[in-house]
PyMOL Python script that loads the backbone (N, CA, C, O; Angstrom):
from pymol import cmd

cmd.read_pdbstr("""\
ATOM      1  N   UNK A   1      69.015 224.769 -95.717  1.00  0.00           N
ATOM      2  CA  UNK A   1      69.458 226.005 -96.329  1.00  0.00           C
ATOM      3  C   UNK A   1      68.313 226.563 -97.173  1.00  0.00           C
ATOM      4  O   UNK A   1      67.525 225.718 -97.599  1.00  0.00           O
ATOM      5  N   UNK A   2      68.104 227.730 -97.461  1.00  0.00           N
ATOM      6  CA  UNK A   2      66.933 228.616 -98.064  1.00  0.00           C
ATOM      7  C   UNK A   2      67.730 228.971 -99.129  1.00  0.00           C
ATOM      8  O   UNK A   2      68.874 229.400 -99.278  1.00  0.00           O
ATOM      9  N   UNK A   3      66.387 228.535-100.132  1.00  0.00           N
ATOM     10  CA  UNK A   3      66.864 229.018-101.709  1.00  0.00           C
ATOM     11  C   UNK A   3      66.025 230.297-102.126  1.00  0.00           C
ATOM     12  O   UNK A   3      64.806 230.296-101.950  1.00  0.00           O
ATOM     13  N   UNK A   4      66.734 231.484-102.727  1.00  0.00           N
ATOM     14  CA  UNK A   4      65.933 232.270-102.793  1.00  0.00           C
ATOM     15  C   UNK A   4      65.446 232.843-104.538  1.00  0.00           C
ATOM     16  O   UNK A   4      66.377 233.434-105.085  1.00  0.00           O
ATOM     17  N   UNK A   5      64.692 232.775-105.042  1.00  0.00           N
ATOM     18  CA  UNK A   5      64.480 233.368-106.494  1.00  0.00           C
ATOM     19  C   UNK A   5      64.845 234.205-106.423  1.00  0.00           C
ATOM     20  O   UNK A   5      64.790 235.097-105.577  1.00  0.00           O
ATOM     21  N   UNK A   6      65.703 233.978-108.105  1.00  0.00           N
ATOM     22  CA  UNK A   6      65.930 235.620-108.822  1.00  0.00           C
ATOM     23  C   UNK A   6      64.868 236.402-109.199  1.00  0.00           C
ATOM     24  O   UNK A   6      63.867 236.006-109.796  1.00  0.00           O
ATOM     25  N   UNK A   7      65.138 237.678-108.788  1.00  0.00           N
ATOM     26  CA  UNK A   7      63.842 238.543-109.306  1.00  0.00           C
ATOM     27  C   UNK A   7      63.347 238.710-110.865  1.00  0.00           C
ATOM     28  O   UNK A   7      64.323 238.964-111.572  1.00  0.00           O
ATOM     29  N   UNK A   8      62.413 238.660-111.434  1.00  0.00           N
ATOM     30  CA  UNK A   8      61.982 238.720-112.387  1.00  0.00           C
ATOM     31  C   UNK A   8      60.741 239.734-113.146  1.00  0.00           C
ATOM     32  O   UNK A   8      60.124 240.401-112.316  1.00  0.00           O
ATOM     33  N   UNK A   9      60.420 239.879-114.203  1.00  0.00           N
ATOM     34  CA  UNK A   9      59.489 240.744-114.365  1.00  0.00           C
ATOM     35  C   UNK A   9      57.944 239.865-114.511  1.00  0.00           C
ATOM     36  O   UNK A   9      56.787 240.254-114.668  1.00  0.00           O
ATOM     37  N   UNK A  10      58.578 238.490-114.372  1.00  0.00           N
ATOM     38  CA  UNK A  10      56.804 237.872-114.758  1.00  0.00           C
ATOM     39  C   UNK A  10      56.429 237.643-113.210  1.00  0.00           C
ATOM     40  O   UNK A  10      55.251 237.309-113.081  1.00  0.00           O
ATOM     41  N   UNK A  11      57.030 237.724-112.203  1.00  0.00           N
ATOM     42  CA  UNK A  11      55.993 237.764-110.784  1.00  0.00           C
ATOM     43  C   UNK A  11      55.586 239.068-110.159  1.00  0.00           C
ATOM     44  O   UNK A  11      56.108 240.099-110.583  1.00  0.00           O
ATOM     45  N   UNK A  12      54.780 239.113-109.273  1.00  0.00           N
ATOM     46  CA  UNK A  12      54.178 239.821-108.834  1.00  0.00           C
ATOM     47  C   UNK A  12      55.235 240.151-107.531  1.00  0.00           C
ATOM     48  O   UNK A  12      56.065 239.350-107.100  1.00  0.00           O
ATOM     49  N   UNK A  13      54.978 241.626-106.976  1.00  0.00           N
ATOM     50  CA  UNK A  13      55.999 241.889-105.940  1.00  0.00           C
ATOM     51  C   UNK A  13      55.180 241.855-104.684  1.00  0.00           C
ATOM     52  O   UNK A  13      55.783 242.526-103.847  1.00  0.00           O
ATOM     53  N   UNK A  14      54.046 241.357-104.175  1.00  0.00           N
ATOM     54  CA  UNK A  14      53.659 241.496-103.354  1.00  0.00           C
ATOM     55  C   UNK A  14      53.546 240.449-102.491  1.00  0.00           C
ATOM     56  O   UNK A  14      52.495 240.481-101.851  1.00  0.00           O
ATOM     57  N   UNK A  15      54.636 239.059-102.129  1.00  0.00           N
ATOM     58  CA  UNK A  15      54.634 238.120-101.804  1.00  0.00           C
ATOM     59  C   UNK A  15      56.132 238.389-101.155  1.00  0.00           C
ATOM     60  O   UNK A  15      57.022 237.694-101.646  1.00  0.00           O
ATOM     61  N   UNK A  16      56.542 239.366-100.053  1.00  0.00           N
ATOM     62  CA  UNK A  16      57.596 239.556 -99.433  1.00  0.00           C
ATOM     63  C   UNK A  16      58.369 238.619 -98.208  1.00  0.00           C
ATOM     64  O   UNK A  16      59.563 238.333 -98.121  1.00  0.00           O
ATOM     65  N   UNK A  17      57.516 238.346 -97.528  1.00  0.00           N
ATOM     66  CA  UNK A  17      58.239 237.190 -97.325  1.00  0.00           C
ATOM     67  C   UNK A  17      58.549 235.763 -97.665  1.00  0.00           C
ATOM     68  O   UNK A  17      59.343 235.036 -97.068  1.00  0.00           O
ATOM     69  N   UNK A  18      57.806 235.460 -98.716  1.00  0.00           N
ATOM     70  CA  UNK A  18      58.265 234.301 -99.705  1.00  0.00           C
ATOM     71  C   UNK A  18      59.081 234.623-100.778  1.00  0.00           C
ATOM     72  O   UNK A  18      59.668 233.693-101.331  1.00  0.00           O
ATOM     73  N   UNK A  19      59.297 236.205-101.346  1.00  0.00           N
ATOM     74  CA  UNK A  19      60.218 236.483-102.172  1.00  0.00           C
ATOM     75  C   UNK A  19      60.446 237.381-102.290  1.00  0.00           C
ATOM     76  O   UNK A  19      60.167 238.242-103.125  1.00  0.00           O
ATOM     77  N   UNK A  20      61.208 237.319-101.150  1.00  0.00           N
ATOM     78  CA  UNK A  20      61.824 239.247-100.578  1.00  0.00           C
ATOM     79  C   UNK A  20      62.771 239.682-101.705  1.00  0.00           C
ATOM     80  O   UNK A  20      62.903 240.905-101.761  1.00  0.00           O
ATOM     81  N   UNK A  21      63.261 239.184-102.353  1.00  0.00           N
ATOM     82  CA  UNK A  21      64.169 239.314-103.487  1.00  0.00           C
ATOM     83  C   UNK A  21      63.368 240.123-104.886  1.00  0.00           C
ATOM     84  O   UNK A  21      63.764 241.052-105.591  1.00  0.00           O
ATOM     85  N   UNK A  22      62.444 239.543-104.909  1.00  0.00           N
ATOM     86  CA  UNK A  22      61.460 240.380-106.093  1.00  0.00           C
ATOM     87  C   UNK A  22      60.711 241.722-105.024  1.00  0.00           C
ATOM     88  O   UNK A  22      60.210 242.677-105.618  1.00  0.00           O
ATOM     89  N   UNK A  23      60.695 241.709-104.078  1.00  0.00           N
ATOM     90  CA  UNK A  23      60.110 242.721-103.750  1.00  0.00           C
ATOM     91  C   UNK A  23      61.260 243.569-103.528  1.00  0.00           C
ATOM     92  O   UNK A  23      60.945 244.754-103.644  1.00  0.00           O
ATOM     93  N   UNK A  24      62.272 243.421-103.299  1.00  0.00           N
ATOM     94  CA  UNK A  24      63.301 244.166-103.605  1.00  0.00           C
ATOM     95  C   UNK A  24      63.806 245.080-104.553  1.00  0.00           C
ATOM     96  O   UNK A  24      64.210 246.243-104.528  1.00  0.00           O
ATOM     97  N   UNK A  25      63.642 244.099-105.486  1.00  0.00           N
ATOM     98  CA  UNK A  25      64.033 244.879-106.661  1.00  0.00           C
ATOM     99  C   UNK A  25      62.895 246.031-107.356  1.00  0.00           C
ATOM    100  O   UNK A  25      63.096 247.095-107.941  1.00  0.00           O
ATOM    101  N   UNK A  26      61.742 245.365-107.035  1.00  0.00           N
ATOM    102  CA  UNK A  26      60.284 245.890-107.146  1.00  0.00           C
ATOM    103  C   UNK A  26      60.418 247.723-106.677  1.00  0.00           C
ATOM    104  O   UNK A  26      59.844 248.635-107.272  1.00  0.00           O
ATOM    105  N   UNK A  27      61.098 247.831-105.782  1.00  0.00           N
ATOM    106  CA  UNK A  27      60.949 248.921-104.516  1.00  0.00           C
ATOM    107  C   UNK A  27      62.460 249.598-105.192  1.00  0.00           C
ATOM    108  O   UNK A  27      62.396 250.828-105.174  1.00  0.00           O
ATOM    109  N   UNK A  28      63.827 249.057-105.794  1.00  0.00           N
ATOM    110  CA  UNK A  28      64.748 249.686-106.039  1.00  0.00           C
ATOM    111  C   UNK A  28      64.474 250.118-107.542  1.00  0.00           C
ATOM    112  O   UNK A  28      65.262 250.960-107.974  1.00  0.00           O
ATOM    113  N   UNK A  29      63.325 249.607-108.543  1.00  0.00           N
ATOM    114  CA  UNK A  29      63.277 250.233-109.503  1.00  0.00           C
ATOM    115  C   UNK A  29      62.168 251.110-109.648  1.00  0.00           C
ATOM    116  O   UNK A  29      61.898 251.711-110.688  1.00  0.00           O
ATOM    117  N   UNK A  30      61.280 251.195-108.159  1.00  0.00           N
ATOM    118  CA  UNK A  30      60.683 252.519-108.384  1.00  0.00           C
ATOM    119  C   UNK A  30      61.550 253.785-107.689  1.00  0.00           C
ATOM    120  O   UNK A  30      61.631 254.854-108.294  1.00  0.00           O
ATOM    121  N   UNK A  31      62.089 253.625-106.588  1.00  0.00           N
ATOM    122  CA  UNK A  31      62.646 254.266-106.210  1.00  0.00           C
ATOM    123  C   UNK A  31      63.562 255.304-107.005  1.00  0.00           C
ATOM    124  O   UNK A  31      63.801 256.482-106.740  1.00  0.00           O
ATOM    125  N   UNK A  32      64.161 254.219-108.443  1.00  0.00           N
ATOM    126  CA  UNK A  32      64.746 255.257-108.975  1.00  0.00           C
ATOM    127  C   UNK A  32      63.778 255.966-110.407  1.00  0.00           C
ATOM    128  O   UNK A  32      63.948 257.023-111.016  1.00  0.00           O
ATOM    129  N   UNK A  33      62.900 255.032-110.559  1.00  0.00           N
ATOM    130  CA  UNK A  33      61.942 256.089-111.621  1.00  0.00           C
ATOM    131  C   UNK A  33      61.390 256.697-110.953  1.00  0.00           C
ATOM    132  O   UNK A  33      60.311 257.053-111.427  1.00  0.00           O
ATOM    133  N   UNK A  34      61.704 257.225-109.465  1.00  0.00           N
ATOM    134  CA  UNK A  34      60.517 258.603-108.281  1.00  0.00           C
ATOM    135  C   UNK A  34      62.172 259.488-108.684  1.00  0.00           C
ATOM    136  O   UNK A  34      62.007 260.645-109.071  1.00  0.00           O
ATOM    137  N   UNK A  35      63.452 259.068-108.617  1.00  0.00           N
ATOM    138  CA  UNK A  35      64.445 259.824-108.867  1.00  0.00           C
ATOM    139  C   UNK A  35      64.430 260.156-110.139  1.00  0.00           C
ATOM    140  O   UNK A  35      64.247 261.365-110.282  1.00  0.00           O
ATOM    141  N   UNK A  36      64.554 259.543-111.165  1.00  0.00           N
ATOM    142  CA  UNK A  36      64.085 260.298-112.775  1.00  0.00           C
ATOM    143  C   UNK A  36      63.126 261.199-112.699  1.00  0.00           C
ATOM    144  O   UNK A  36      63.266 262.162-113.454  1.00  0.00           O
ATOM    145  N   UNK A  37      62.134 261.183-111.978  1.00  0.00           N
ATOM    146  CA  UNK A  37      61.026 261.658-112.231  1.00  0.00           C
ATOM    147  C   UNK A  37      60.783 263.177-111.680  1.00  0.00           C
ATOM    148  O   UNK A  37      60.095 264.100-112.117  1.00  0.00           O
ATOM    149  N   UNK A  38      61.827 263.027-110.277  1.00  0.00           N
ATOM    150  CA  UNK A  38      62.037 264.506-109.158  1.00  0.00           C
ATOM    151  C   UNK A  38      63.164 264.798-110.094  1.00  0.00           C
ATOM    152  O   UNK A  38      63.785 265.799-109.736  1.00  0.00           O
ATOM    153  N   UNK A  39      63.809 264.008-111.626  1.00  0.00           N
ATOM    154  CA  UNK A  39      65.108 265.753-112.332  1.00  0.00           C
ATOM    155  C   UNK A  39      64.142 266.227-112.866  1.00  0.00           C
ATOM    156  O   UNK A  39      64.617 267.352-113.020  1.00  0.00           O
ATOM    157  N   UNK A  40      62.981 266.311-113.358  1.00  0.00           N
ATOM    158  CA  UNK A  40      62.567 266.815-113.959  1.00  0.00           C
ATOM    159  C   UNK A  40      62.238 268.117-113.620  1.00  0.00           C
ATOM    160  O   UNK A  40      62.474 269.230-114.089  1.00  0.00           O
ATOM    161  N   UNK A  41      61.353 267.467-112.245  1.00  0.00           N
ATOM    162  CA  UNK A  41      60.721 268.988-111.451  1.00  0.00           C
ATOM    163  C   UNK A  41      62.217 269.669-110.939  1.00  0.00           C
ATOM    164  O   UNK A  41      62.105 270.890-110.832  1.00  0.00           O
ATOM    165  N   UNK A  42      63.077 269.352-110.726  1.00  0.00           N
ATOM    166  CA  UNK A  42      64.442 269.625-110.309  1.00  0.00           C
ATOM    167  C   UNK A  42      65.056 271.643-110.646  1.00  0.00           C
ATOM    168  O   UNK A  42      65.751 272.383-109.949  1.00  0.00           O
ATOM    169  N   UNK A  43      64.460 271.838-111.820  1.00  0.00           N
ATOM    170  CA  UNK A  43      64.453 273.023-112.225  1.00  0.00           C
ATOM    171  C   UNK A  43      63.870 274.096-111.734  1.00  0.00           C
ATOM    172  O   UNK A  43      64.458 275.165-111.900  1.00  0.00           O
ATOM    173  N   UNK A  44      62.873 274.089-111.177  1.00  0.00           N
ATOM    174  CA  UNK A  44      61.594 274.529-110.690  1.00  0.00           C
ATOM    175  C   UNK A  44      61.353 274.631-109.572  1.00  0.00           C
ATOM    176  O   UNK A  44      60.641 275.505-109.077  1.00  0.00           O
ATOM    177  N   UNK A  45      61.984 273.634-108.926  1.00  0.00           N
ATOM    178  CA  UNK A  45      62.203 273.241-107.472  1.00  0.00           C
ATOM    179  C   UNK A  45      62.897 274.075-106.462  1.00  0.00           C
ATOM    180  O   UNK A  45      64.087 274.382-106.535  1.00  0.00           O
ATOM    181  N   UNK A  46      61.985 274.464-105.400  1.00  0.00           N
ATOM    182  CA  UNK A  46      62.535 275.234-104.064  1.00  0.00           C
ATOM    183  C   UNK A  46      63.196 274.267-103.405  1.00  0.00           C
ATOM    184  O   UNK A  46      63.289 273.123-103.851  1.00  0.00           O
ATOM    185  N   UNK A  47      63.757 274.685-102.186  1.00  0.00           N
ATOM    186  CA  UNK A  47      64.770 273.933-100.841  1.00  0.00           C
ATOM    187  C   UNK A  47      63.944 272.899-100.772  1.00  0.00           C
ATOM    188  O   UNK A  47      64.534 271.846-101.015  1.00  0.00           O
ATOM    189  N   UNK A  48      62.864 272.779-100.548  1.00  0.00           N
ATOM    190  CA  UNK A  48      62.383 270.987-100.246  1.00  0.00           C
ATOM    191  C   UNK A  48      62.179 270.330-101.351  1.00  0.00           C
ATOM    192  O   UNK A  48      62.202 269.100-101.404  1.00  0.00           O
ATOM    193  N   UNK A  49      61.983 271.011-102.238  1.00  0.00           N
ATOM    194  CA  UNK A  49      61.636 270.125-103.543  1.00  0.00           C
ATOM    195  C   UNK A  49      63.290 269.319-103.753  1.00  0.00           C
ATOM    196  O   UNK A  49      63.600 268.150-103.984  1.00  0.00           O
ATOM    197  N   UNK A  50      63.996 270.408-103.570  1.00  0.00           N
ATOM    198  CA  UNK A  50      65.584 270.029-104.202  1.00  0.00           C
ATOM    199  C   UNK A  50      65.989 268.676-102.901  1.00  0.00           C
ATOM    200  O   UNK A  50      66.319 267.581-103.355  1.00  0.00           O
ATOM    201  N   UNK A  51      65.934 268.849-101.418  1.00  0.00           N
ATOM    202  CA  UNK A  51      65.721 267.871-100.583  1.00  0.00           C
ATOM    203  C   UNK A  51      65.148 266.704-100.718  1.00  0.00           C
ATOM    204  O   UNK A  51      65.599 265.618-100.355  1.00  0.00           O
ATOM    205  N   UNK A  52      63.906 266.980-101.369  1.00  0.00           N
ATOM    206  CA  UNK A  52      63.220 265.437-102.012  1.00  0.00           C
ATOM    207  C   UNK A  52      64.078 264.705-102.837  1.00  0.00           C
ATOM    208  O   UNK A  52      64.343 263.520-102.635  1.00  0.00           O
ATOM    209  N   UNK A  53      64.502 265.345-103.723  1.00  0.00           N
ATOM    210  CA  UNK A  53      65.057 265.051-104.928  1.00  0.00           C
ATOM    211  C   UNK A  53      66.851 264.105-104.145  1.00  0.00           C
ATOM    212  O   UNK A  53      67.512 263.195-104.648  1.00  0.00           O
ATOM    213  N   UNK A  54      66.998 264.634-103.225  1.00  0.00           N
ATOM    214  CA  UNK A  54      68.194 263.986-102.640  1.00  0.00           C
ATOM    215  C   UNK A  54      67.970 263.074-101.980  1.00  0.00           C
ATOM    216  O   UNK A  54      68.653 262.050-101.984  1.00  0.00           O
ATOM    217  N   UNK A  55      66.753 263.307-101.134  1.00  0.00           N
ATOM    218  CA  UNK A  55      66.203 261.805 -99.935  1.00  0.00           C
ATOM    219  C   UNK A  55      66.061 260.454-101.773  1.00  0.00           C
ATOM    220  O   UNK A  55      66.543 259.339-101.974  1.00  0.00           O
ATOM    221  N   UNK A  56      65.526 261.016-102.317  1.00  0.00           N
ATOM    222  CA  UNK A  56      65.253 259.578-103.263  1.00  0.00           C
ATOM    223  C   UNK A  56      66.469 259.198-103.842  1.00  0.00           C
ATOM    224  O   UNK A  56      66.683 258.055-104.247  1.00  0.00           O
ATOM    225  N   UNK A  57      67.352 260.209-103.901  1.00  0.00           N
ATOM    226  CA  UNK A  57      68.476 259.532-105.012  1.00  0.00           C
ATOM    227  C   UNK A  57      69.236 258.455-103.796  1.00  0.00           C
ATOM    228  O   UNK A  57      69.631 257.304-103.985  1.00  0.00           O
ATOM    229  N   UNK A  58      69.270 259.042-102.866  1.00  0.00           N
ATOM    230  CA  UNK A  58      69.778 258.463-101.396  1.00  0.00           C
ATOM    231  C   UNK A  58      69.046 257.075-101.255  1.00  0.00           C
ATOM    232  O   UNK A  58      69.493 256.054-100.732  1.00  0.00           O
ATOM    233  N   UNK A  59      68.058 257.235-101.726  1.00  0.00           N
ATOM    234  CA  UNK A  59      67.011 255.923-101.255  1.00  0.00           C
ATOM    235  C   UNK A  59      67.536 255.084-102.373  1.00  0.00           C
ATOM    236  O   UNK A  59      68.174 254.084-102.044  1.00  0.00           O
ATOM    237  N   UNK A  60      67.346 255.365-103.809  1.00  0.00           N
ATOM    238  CA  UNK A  60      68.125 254.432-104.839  1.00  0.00           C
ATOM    239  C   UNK A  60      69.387 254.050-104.514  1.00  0.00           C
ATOM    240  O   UNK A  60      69.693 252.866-104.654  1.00  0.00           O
ATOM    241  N   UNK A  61      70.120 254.785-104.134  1.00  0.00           N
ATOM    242  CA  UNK A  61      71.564 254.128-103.746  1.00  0.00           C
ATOM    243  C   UNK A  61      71.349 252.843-103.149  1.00  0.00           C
ATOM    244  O   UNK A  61      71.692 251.699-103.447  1.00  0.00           O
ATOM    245  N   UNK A  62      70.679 253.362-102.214  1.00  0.00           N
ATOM    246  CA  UNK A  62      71.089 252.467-100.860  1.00  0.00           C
ATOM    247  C   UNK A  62      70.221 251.222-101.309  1.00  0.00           C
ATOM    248  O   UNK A  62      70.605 250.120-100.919  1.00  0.00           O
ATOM    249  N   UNK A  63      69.598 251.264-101.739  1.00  0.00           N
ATOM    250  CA  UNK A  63      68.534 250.232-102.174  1.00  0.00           C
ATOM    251  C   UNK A  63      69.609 249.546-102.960  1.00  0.00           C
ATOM    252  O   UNK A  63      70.097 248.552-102.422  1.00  0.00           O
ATOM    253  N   UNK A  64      70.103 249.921-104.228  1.00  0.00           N
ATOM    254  CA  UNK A  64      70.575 249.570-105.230  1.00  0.00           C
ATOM    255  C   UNK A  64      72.164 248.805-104.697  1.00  0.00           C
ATOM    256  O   UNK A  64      72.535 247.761-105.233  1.00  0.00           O
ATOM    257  N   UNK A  65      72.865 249.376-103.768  1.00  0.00           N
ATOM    258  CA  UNK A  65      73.935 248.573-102.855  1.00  0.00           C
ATOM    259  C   UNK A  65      73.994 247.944-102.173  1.00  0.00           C
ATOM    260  O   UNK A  65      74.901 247.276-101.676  1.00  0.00           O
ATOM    261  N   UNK A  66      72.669 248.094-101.980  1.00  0.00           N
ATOM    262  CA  UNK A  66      71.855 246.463-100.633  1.00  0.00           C
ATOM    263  C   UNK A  66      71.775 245.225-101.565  1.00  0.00           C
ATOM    264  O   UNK A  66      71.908 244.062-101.186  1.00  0.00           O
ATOM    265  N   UNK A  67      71.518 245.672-102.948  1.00  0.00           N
ATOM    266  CA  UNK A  67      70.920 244.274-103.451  1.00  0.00           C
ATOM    267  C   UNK A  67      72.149 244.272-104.314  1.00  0.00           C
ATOM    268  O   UNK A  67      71.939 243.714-105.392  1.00  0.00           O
ATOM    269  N   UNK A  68      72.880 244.546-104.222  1.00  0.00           N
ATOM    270  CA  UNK A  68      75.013 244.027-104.954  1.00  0.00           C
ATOM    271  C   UNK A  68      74.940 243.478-103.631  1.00  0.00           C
ATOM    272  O   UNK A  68      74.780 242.282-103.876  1.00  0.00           O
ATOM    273  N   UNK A  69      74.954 243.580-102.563  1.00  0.00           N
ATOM    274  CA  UNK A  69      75.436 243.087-100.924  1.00  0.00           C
ATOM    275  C   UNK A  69      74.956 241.553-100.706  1.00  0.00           C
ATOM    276  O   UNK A  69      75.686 240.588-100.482  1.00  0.00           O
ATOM    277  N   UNK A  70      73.517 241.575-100.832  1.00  0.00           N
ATOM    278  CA  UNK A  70      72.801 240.973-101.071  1.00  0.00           C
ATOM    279  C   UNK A  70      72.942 239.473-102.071  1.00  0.00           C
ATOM    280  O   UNK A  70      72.946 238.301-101.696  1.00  0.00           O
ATOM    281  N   UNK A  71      73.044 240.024-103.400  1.00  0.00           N
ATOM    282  CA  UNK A  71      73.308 239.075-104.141  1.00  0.00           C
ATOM    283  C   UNK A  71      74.514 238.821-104.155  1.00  0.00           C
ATOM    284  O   UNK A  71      74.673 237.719-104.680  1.00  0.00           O
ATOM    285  N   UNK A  72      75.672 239.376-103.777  1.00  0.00           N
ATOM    286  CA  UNK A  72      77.602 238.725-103.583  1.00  0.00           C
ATOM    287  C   UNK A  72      77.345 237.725-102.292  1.00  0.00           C
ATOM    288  O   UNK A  72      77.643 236.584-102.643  1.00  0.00           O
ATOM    289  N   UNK A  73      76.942 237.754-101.065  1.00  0.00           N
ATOM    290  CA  UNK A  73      76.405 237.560 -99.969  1.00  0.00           C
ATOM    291  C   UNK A  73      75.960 236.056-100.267  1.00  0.00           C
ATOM    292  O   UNK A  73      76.454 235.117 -99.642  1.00  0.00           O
ATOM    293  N   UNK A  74      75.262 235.934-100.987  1.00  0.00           N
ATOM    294  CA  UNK A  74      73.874 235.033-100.947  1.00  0.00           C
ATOM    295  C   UNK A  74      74.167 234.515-102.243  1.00  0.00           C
ATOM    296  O   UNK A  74      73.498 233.482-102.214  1.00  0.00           O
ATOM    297  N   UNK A  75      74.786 234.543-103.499  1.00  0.00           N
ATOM    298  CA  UNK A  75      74.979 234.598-104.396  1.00  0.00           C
ATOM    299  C   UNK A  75      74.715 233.155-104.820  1.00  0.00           C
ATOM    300  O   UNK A  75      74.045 232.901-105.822  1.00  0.00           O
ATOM    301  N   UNK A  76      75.395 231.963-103.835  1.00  0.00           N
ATOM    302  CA  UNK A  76      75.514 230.480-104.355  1.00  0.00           C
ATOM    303  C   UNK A  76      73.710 230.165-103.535  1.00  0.00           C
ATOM    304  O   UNK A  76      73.511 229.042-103.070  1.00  0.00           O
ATOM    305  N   UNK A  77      72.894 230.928-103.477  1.00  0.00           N
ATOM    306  CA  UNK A  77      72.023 230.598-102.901  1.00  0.00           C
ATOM    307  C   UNK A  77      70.658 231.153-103.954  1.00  0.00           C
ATOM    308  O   UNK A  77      69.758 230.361-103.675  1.00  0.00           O
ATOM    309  N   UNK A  78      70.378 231.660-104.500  1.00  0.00           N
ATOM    310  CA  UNK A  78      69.808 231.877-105.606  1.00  0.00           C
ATOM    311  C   UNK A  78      69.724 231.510-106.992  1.00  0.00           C
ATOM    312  O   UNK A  78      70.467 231.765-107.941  1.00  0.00           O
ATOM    313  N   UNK A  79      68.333 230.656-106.873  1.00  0.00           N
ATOM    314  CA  UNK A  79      68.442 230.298-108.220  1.00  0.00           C
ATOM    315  C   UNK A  79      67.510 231.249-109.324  1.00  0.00           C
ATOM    316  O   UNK A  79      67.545 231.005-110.530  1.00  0.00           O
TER     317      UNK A  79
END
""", "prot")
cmd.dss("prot")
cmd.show_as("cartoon", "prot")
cmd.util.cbc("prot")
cmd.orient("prot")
């Protein structure tokens, strides 16, 4: 059986298939500081800008419900 680490802030995210779990989370908390970051321009913003601004919030979701899936899933398997 495969044990997988909890993600943390003292490793590095660039070791994905030995710890797809930190690179995970790595990728769901930029994803949503690129979504903080598109309300800003959000005001200002034409039809694609406002589109961007939806592909990322879309991308945080899904990111962010993969890794609840993920960790309920896998849960007795992570230490």
């Amino acid at each position: 059986m495969t044990v997988f680490r909890r993600p943390s802030l003292d490793r590095h995210p660039f070791g994905w298939w030995r710890d797809p779990l930190q690179a995970g989370r790595v990728t769901l908390v930029a994803t949503a500081l690129w979504s903080a970051g598109a309300v800003c321009a959000l005001p200002r913003a034409d039809h694609r800008g406002t589109m961007i601004f939806w592909v990322l919030v879309a991308w945080s979701a899904g990111m962010f419900i993969g890794e609840r899936i993920v960790f309920r899933r896998l849960g007795d398997r992570i230490v």
